[in-house]
C-alpha positions in Angstrom: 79.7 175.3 238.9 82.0 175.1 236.1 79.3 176.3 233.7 78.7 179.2 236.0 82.5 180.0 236.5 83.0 180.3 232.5 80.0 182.9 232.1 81.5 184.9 234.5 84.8 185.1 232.7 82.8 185.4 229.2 81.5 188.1 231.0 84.7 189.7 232.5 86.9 189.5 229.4 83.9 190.5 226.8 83.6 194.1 226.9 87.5 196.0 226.6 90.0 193.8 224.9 89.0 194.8 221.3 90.5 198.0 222.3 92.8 200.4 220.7 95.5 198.6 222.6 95.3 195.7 219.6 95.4 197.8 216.5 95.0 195.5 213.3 93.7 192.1 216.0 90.7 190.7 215.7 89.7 189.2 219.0 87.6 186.2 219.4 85.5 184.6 222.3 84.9 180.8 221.7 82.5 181.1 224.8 80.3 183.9 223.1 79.4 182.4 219.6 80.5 178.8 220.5 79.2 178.7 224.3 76.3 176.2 223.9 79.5 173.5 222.9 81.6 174.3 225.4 79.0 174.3 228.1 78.0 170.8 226.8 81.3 169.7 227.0 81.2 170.4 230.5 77.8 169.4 231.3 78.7 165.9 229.8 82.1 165.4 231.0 83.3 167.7 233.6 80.3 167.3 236.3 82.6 165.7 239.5 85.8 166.5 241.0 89.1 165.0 239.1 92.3 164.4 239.9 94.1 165.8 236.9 93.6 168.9 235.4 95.5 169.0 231.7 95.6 173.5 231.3 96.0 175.0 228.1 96.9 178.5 226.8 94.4 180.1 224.6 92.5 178.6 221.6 93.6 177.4 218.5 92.4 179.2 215.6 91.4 175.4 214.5 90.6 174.2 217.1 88.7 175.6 220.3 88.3 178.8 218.3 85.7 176.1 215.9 84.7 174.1 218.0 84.1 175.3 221.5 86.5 173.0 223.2 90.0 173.0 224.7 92.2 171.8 222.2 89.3 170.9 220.0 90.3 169.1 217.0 86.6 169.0 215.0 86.4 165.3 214.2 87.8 164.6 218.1 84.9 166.8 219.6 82.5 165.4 217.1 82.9 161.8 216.9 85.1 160.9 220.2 83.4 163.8 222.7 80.3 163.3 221.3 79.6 167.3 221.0 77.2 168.2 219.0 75.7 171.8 219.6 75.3 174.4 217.0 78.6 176.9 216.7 77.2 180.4 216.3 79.2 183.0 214.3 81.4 186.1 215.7 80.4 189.2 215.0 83.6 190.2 213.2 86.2 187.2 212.0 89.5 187.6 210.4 89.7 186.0 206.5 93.0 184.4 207.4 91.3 182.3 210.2 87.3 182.1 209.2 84.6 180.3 211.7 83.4 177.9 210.1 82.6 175.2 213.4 81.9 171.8 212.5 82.7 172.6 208.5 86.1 173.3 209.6 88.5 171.8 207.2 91.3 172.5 209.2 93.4 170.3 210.9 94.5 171.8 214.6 97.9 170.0 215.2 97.7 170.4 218.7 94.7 169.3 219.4 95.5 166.4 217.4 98.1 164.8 218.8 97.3 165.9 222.9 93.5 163.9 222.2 95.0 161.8 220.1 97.1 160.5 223.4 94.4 160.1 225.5 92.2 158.2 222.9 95.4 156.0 222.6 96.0 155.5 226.0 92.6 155.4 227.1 90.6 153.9 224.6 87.0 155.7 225.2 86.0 159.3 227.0 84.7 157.7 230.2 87.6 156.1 231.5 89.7 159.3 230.4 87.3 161.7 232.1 87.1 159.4 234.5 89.9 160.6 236.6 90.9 164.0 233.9 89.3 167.2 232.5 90.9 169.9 229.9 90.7 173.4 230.1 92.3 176.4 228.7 93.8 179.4 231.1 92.8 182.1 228.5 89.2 181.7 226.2 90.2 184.6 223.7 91.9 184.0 220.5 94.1 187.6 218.9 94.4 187.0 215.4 95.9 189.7 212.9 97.7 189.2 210.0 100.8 188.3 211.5 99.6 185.0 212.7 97.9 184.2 215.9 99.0 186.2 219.2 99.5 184.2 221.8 98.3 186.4 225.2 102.0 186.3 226.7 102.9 188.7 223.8 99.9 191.4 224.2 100.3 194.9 226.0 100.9 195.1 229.1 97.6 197.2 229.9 95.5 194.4 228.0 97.7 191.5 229.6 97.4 192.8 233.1 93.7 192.6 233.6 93.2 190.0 231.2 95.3 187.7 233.2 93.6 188.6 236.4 90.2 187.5 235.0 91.7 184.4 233.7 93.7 183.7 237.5 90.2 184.2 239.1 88.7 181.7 237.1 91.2 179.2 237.2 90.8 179.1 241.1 87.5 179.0 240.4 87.6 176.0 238.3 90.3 174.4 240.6 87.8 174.5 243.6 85.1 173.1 241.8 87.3 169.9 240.7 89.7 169.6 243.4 92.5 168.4 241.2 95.6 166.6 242.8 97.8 167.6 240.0 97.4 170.7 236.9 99.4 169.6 234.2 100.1 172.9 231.7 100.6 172.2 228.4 103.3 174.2 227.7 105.3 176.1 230.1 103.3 179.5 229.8 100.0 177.6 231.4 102.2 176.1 234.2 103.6 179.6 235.1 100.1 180.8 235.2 99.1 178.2 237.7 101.5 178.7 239.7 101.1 182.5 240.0 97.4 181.9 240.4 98.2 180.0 243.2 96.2 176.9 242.5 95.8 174.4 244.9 97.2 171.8 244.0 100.7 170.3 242.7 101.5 171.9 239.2 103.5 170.0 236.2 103.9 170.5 232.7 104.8 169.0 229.6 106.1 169.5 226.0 103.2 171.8 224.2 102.0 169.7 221.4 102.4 172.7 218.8 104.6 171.6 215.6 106.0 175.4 215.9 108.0 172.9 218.3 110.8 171.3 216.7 110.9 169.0 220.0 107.0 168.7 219.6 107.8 166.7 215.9 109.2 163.7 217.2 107.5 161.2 219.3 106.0 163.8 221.5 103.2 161.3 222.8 106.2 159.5 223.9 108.1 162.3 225.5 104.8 163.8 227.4 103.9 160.1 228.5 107.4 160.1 230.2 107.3 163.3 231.8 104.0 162.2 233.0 105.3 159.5 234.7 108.6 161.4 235.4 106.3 163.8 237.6 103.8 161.1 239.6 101.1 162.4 237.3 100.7 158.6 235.4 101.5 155.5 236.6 102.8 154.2 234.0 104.6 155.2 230.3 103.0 153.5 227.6 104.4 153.2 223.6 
């Protein structure tokens, strides 16, 4: 169902938001040219209903934008995931932020340190998966040479419909794993749960992203608090 869900929104979001609207962006679909990784993701750990959902923004140019996955630090994916599908090639790429999938040099911060919890606190991907799943609200990447876009800062007529697409599939994604709780990673993914409508109780957390001062100190720490804080965890762990 999930598989099925994330075509459509491939789909949906595929054919108008390299418009004239983004002069100077180059827009990138993970799901297009890295779809066989992310649907393998899913295939292998996002099959039965969870209790958590942990909901991302958009990819990382390091991360999902390489790899396929939410958050998806390469040697995380690779060697803890156990991901291993080819990673296809956009048709146009940016030179600041080149595709280069499981070559990727690149560190992604954020995906770093929010795996990098989980693998902490629960040791292997089954017991994680066991009871979690991660997904991201938005699978397009805007890169220009500025930096990386985040979609909360597009144009209106390209955030509008985008985010309609993105609410549908998010429902979609919520009914197919029945989560008790979504958890956004950051406050823009929790906003966008809640105006989805989601059923089901929605936290958030500190966004891992080191453009956080916050983030840069013991933010395992802090999110495994506000975990706790919010009946998401059971209990904190150091």
């Amino acid at each position: 169902m999930l598989i099925a869900a994330a075509r459509r929104l491939r789909d949906a979001v595929g054919g108008y938001f390299s418009s004239p609207s983004l002069p100077g962006l180059v827009t990138l679909n993970p799901l297009v040219y890295a779809g066989a990784a992310f649907e393998e993701y899913v295939a292998k750990w996002g099959t039965t209903e969870r209790r958590v959902l942990f909901l991302g923004m958009n990819p990382g140019p390091w991360g999902m934008a390489q790899t396929g996955v939410p958050f998806g630090e390469v040697s995380v994916v690779r060697d803890w995931l156990g991901i291993t599908a080819p990673i296809g090639r956009p048709t146009e790429t940016h030179p600041k932020y080149p595709i280069d999938g499981w070559g990727c040099r690149r560190s992604e911060v954020s995906g770093r340190r929010l795996w990098g919890l989980f693998v902490k606190r629960f040791v292997t991907p089954e017991a994680f998966f066991a009871e979690h799943f991660v997904a991201n609200y938005c699978p397009l990447l805007f890169v220009g040479d500025g930096g990386n876009v985040t979609p909360d800062r597009l144009p209106k007529e390209v955030r509008a419909p985008l985010f309609e697409a993105c609410d549908e599939h998010l429902r979609e994604t919520i009914a197919a794993l029945r989560p008790r709780f979504v958890v956004g990673v950051g406050n823009f993914a929790a906003t966008r749960a809640l105006a989805a409508g989601v059923a089901a109780a929605v936290a958030v957390v500190l966004h891992p992203s080191p453009a956080s001062p916050r983030s840069n100190s013991d933010w395992a720490g802090t999110v495994s608090r506000q975990l706790v804080e919010q009946g998401v965890w059971k209990h904190h762990i150091e």
